[in-house]
C-alpha positions in Angstrom: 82.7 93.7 109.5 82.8 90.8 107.2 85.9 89.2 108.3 83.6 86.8 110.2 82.7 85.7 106.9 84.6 82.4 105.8 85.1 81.7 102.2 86.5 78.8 100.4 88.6 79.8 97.7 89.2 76.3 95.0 91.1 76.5 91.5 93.7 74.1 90.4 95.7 76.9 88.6 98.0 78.3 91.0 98.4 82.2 89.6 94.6 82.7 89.9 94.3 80.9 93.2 97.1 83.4 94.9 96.0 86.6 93.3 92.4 85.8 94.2 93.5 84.7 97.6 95.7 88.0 97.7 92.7 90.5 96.5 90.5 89.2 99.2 92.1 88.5 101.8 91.6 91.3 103.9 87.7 91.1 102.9 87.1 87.5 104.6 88.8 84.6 106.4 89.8 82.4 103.4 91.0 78.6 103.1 92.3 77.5 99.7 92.3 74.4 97.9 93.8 73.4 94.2 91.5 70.6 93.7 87.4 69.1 94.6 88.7 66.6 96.7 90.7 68.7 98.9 88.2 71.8 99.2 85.6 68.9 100.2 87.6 67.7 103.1 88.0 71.2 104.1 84.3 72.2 104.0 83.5 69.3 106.1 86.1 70.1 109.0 84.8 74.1 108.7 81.9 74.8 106.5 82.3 77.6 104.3 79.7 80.8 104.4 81.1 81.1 100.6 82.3 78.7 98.2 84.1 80.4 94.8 85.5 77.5 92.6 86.7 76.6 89.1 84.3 74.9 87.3 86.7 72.6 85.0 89.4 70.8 86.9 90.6 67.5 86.9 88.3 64.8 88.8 85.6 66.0 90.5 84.5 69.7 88.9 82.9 72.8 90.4 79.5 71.5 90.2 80.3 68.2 91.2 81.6 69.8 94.3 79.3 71.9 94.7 76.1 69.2 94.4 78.2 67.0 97.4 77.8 70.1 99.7 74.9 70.8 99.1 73.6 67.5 99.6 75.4 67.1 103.3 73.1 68.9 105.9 75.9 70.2 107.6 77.5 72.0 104.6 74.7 72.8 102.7 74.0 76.1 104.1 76.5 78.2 101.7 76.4 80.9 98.9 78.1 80.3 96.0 80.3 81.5 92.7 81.5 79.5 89.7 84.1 80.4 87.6 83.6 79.4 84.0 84.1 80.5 80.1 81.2 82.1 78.3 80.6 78.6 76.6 80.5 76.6 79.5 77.9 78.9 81.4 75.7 78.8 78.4 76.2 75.4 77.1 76.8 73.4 80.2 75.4 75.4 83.4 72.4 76.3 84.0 70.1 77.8 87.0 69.7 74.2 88.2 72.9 74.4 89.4 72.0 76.3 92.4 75.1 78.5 92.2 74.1 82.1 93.2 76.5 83.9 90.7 78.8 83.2 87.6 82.4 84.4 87.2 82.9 84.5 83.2 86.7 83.7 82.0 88.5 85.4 81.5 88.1 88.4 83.8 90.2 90.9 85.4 90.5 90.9 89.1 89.2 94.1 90.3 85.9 93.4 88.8 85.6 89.5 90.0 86.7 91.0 93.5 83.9 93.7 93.4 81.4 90.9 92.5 82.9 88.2 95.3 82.9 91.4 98.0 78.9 92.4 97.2 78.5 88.7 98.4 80.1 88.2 101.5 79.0 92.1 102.3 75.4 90.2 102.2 76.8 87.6 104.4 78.2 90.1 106.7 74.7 91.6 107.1 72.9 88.3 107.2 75.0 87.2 110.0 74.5 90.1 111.9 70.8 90.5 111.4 70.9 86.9 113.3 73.3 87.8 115.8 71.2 91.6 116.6 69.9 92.4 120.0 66.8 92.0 121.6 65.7 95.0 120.2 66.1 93.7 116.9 68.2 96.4 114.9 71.6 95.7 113.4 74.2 98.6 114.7 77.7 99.3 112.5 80.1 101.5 111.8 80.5 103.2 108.2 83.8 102.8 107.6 83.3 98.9 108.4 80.7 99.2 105.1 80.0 102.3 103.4 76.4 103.5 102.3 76.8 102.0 98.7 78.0 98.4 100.1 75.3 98.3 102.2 72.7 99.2 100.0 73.9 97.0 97.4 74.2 93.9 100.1 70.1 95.0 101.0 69.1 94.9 97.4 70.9 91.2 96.7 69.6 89.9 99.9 66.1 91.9 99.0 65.7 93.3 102.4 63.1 95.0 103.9 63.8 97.4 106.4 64.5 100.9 107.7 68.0 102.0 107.2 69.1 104.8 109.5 72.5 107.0 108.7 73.9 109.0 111.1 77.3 111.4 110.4 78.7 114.5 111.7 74.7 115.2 113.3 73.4 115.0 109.9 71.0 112.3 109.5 69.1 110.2 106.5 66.5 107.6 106.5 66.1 105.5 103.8 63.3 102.5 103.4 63.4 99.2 101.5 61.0 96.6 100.2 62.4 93.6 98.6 65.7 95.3 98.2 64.3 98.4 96.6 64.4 102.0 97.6 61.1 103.1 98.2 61.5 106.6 100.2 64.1 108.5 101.6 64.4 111.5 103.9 67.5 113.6 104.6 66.5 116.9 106.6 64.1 118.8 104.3 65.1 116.7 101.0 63.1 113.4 100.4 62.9 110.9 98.0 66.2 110.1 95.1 67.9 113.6 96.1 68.2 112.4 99.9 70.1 109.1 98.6 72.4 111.1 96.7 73.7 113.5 99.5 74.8 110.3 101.4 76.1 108.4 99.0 79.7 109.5 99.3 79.9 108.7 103.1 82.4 106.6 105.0 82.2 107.6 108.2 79.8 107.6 110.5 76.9 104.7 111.7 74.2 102.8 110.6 71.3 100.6 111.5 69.2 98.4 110.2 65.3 97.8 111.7 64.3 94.9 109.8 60.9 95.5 111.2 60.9 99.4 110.3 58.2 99.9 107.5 56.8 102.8 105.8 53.5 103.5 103.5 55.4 106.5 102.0 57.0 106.3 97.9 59.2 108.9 97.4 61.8 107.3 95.3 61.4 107.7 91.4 64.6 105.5 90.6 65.1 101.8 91.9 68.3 100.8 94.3 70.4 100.3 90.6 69.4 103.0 89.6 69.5 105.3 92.4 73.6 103.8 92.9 74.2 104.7 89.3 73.0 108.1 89.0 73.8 108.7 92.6 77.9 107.5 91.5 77.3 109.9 88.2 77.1 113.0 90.0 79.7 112.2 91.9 82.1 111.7 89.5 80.5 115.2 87.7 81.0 117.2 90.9 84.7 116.1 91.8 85.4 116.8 87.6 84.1 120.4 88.1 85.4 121.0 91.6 84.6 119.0 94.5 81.3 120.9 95.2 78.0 119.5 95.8 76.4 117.2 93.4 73.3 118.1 92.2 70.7 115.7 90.9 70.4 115.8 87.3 67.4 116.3 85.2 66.9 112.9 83.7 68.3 109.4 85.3 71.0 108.0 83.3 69.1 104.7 81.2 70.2 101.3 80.8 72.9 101.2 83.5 75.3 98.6 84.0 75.6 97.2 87.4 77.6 99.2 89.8 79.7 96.3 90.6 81.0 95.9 86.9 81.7 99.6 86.8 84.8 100.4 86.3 87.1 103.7 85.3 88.4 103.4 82.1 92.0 104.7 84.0 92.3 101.5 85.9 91.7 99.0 82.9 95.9 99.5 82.3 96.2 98.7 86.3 93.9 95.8 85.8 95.0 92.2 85.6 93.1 90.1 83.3 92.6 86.4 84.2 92.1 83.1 82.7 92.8 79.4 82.5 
């Protein structure tokens, strides 16, 4: 689903340019550049949805590129990531700079491409939500996005809407405001226990009615929140066996994001970037 989704991909250093270029590829329809100047002639011919660039190279850096699009009406219109060290993010970027997200160097690949994906998922949805039918409601398939991806891209893009799951005949329901889980139905459960029975689906459909709304608050866990615990049990159920997860007693408190969690068994598969 989010091939349609075109990302310019800009770092002057070679290895991180191919691996990056080799992580996503099958996530979105990348161009590359190895400098500003090149990756501004190449936004211009074919604006990018996505821009993720280097913040230091030589000439013209990230943000200088990234101010030039944004000033040109027909580039402007882009999301986008800068890679930078700790230092320069806190010493010499700022909020101001308009870029949506911040890549910290070094960092290993499967997390940056877990952060760049949850972005051009968002995209993906955006596009389609302006592409729907007359009726208004985005249709897809689950294996195109799972449930997590998708809830994840409604709760960056702060959605509102109905969410409808359909797999097998089973069915769930789930309703956001602002990008927050606010109730849930799946047969007779409601509320957090009806996001965690779906969670671990990747088959099936989906739709999205962005004008579906709903008084009801069933939820006791926000969208994070919900993720996390829901991804908990999970894990606890196929240690134990592979039966059904159960929600636990208490939520599990101060969470990291789900899209920096990673098992501690792929940190020795993992390659770590920098430069």
């Amino acid at each position: 689903m989010a091939d349609n989704v075109k990302l310019l991909l800009v770092d002057d250093n070679p290895m991180i340019l191919g691996m990056l270029q080799q992580a996503l590829s099958s996530l979105a329809s990348i161009t590359t550049a190895t400098d500003s100047a090149d990756a501004l002639l190449k936004a211009v011919d074919d604006a990018p949805d996505l821009l993720v660039c280097d913040f230091r190279m030589p000439g013209m850096d990230g943000r200088q590129l990234l101010e030039k699009l944004k000033s040109r009406p027909a580039t402007a219109n882009f999301s986008s990531v800068l890679m930078a060290s700790k230092s320069d993010i806190a010493e010499r970027l700022s909020p101001q700079d308009a870029a949506d997200d911040y890549l910290e160097k070094p960092f290993f690949l499967k997390d940056a491409t877990r952060r760049i994906k949850r972005m051009i998922d968002r995209i993906a949805l955006e596009k389609m939500a302006k592409t729907a039918p007359s009726d208004g409601v985005v249709r897809g398939n689950l294996s195109q996005m799972n449930v997590i991806d998708l809830m994840q891209s409604l709760e960056m893009g702060r959605k509102s809407c109905q969410l409808s799951l359909s797999n097998d005949g089973d069915k769930c329901e789930v309703f956001f405001v602002e990008g927050q889980v606010k109730h849930a139905t799946y047969g007779s459960l409601v509320g957090d226990a009806a996001v965690f029975k779906v969670l671990r689906w990747t088959g099936g459909n989906f739709q999205l009615d962005f004008e579906g709304k709903t008084d009801k608050e069933t939820t006791q866990l926000n969208t994070q929140g919900l993720l996390m615990e829901g991804l908990r049990l999970l894990d606890e159920s196929a240690r134990d066996g592979g039966g059904e997860p159960e929600p636990a007693a208490a939520p599990v408190q101060a969470a990291p994001t789900v899209s920096n969690a990673r098992p501690a068994r792929e940190e020795e598969e993992d390659v770590l970037l920098d430069g």
